[in-house]
N, C-alpha and C positions, 0 to 999 in steps of 0.2 A: 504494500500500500504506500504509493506517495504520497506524500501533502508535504507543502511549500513553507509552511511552519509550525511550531509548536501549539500557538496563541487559536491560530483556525483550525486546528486537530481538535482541540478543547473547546473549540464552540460549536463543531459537529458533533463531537460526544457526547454533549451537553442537550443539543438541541436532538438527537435520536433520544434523550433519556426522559425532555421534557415530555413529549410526545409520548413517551410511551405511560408515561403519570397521565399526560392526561385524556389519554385514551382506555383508560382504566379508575377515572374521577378519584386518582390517590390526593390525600393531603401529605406535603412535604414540606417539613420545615427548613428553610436556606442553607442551614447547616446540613444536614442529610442528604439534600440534593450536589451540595458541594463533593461527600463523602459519594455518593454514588458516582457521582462522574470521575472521582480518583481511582477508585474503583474497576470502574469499566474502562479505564486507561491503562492500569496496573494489569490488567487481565489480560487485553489487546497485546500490551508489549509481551508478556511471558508465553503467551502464543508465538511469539514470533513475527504477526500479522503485520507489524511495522518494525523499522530499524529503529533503535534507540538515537542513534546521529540524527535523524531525522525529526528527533520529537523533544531534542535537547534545547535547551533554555539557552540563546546566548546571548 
């Protein structure tokens, strides 16, 4: 998986994760919704599915 940076990886994760809250009328508190996008980031990488170079803060 490409993507061009860190910052728009975290806001597609984000925004698959809102959608799927609120395609299932969850209530999530800001904090939990933060933990869940860390989350689905942490998972993504340990799969392999992205390069960590590629998703690096710089």
């Amino acid at each position: 998986m490409d993507h061009p940076n860190f910052k728009a990886f975290i806001q597609d994760v984000g925004q698959g994760a809102r959608q799927m809250i609120e395609q299932r009328n969850l209530q999530v508190a800001p904090t939990d919704f933060a933990l869940l996008v860390l989350r689905a980031v942490r998972e993504i990488r340990s799969q392999g599915l992205i390069d960590d170079q590629e998703t690096s803060i710089q």
